[in-house]
N, C-alpha and C positions, 0 to 999 in steps of 0.2 A: 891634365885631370888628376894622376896619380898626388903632385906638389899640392896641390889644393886638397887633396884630401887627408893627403902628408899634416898640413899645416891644421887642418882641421881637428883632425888625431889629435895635434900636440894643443888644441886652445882645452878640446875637452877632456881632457887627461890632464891639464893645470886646475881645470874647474871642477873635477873629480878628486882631484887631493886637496884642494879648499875644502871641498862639501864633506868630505871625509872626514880632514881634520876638525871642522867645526860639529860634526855631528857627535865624534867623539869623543869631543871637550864637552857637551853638553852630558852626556851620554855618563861621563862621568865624573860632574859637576852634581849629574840626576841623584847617581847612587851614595854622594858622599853627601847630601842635603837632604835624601830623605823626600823630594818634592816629586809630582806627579807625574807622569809621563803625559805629555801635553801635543795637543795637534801639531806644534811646528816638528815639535822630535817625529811625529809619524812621517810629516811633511819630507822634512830631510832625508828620512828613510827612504821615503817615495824616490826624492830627485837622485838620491846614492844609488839607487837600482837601477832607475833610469840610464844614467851616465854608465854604469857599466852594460845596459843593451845598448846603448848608440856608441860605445865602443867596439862594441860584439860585431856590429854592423859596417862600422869603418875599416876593423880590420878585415873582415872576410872583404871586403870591396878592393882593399888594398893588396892583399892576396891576389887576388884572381885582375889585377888589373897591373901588378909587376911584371917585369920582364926579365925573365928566369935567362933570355939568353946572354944577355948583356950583364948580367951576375957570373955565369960560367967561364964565357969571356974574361971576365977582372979577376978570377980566382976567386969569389966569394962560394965555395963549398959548403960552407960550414952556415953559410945564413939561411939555406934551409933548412937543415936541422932548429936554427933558432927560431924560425917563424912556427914551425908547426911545436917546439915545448914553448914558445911565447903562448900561442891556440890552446894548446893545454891546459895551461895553468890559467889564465884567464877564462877560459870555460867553468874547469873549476871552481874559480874564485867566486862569477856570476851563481852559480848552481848553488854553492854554499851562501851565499848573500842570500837567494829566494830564499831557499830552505830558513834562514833566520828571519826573514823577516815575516814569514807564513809562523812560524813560534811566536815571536815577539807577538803579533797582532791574535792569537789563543789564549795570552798569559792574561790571568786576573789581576794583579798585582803591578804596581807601578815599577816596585822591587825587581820583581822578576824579568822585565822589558826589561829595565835598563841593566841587567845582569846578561840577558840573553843579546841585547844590543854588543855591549861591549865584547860578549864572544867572539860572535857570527860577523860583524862590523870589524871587529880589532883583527880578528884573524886575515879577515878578505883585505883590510886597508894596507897590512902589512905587507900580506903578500904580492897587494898591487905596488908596493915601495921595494919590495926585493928584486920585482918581475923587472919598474921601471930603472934599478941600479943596474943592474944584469946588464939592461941594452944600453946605457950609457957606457959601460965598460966595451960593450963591443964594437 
């Protein structure tokens, strides 16, 4: 169960840095053109949020479905610590996503979405690319 949900993790966490990166091409494709802020950019917004709850959810599943003794056993010490500043910072990331995207959908201005987009979005996509460096290093 844990591998399938392993492998699961990794299909939507490839499909989260798609939607990311195309959001943010548009995003700011928006602000250097001057053009509207448009259903599909809400759209994307929508599935970018999304994809970090159903990550939110894979991970706590995968947490709580690990086998901490067979980690203690291999000498992995240190991969707890990783899981809960992994938990961390992707909480984080989620919390600050909402938070912009509850701004973006207040803003009058096409300008300003796509100015509040590229923050709120650029910040959380980044740091979902530092989170995802981190654990290939480890």
């Amino acid at each position: 169960m844990q591998s399938i949900l392993l492998s699961f993790h990794a299909i939507v966490s490839s499909v989260f840095l798609a939607v990311g990166f195309i959001l943010l091409f548009r995003v700011i494709r928006g602000l250097n053109s001057e053009r509207d802020y448009m259903l599909l950019d809400k759209s994307l917004s929508l599935v970018y949020l999304t994809l970090l709850y159903i990550q939110l959810i894979l991970g706590i599943s995968l947490y709580f479905l690990r086998d901490a003794r067979s980690e203690v056993e291999a000498g992995e010490g240190s991969f707890g610590f990783w899981v809960i500043q992994h938990f961390s910072v992707m909480i984080f990331t989620l919390i600050l996503t909402q938070i912009g995207r509850i701004f973006i959908q207040h803003n009058l201005t096409s300008q300003k979405k796509f100015r509040n987009s590229l923050f709120y979005f650029g910040i959380s996509y980044l740091i979902v690319l530092l989170s995802w460096g981190a654990s290939m290093l480890r």
